[in-house]
N, C-alpha and C positions, 0 to 999 in steps of 0.2 A: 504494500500500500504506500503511496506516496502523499505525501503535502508540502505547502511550502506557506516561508512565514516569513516577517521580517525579524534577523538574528539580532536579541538583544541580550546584551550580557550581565545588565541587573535584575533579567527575569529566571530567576531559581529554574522554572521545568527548561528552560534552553540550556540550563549548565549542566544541568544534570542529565540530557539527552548526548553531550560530550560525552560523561564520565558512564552513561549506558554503553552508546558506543566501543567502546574501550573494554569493557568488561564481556560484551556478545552476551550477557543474561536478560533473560525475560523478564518482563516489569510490566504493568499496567498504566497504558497510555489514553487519555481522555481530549478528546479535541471537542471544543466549545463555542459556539454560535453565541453573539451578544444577546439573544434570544432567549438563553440559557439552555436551549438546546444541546445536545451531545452525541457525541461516538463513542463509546468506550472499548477498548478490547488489549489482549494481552501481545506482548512484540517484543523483540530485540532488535534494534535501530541497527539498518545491514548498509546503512550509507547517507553521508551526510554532503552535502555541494552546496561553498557559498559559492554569491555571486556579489559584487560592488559596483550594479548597474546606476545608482544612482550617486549623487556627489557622499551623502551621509548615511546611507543605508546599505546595510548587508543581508540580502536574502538567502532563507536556508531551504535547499530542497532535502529533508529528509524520506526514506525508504526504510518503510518496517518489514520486517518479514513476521503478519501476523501469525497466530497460535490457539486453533478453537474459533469460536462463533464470536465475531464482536457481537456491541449493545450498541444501540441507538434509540435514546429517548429525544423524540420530536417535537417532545409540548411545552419546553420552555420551562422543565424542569416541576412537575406536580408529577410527574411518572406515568399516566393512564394509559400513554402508548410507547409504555416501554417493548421492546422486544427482548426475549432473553436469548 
């Protein structure tokens, strides 16, 4: 599965998506819509690519190789159309 974000380095899950990297173990990753929406599912981060397309931003294409059925709850976070 791939995403990409813009890389910052005072945001904890970006540092700690390095120090997975590094390690190849499975961990539980959550990707989050301003909506409070979500993905959840389990991965070891199998590739990470910045890129410094703009003058002050660095974007990160991260690749997980997930593990099992992700989740995705759609509703902005009350759960009713969670899937398991």
């Amino acid at each position: 599965m791939d995403a990409e974000a813009f890389f910052l380095r005072q945001q904890p899950s970006h540092m700690q998506a390095l120090e997975d990297f590094d390690s190849r173990g499975n961990q539980i990753y959550r990707l989050e819509w301003p909506d409070g929406a979500y993905f959840e599912f389990e991965a070891f981060v199998q590739g990470m690519e910045f890129t410094n397309e703009l003058e002050d931003a660095v974007k990160v294409a991260f690749t997980w190789k997930v593990s099992g059925k992700p989740r995705f709850n759609g509703t902005g976070g009350n759960g009713d159309n969670d899937t398991p």
